[in-house]
N, C-alpha and C positions, 0 to 999 in steps of 0.2 A: 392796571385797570383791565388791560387784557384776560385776565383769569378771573373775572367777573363773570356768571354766565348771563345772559340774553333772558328777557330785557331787561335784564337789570343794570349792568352795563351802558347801555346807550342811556337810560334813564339819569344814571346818575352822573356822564356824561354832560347832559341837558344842565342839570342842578350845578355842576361845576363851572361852567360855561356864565351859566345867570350869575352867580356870584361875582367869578372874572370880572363879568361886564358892567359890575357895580363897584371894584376896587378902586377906582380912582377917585368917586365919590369921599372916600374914606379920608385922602389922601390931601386933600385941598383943591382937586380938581386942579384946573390951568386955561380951563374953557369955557368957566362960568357957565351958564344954562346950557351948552352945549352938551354938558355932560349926562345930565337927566333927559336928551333927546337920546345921546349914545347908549345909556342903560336903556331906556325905552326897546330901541333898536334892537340891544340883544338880550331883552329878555322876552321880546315878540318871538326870534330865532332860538330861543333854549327851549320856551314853548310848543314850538314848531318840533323840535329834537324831541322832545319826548316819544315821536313816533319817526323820527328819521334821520338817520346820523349825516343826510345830507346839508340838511340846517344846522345843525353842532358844528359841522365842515364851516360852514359860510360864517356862523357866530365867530367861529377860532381867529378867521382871515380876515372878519371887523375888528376883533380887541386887535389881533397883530398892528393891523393899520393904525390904529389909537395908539397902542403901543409907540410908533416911528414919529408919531405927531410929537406925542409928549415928551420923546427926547430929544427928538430940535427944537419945541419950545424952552425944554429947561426945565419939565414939571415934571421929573419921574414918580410912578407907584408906589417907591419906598422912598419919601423925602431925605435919607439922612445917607444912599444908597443913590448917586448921581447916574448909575448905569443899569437902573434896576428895569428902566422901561425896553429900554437894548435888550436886556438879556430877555426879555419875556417875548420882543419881537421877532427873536429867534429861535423861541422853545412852541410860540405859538401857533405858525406853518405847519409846523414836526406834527405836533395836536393837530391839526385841521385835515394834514393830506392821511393819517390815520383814519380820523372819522370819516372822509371823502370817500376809504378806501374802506367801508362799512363798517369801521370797528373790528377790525378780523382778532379773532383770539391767538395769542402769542403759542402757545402748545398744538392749536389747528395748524396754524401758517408752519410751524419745525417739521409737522409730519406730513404736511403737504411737501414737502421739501425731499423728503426721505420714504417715496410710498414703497408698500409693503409689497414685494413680489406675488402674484397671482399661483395660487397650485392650480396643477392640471386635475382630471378627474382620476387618471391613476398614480396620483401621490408625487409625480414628479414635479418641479417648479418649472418654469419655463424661466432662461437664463435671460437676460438683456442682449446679449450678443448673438447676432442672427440665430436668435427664437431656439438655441439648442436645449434641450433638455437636462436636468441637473437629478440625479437622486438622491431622495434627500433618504437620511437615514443608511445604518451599513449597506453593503452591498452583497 
């Protein structure tokens, strides 16, 4: 998802989130009406996402909770699939502190990681270690 660029990424974010937050409907629910409050809920929040991945954040951290419900009730996501809401309540946080954390692109965040040494004005690099001078090219 990360190698999506802006906005389209958080957009489509938004869209995956609404759906999320309608899978259980699919499924037989476990909450009777409760469950068409909880879609409501987060497709107000995927709505909301379309211009802020801080609401995609909060949507992720509602299905997660829904998630924890419906496997102490006994009503997983994939009825045939006993640990299906388990696993989504732990995939779903991971989703959420991403979005929290703006949607950062996967290839931005590696070279943020690894910045590019600065050149001086006459061709030299300045090294990391007390600021001494490196020349680049033969000598």
């Amino acid at each position: 998802m990360s190698l999506l660029r802006e906005p389209t990424r958080r957009r489509l974010n938004a869209i995956m989130v609404a759906g999320a937050g309608a899978a259980y409907l699919s499924s037989g629910g476990g909450f009777g009406p409760w469950e068409f409050v909880f879609t409501a809920a987060i497709t107000y929040c995927a709505y909301r996402g379309l211009d802020s991945y801080v609401w995609i954040g909060v949507a992720w951290l509602l299905h997660a909770a829904w998630d924890v419900l419906h496997f102490v009730r006994g009503a997983p996501i994939i009825p045939f699939a006993s640990h299906s809401s388990l696993g989504c309540a732990i995939c779903d946080p991971v989703i959420a502190i991403w979005c929290l954390r703006g949607g950062p692109s996967l290839p931005g965040l590696v070279r943020s990681w690894f910045p590019s040494r600065p050149a001086s004005a006459s061709g030299a690099r300045v090294g990391r270690e007390h600021g001494r001078a490196e020349q680049r090219g033969p000598a």
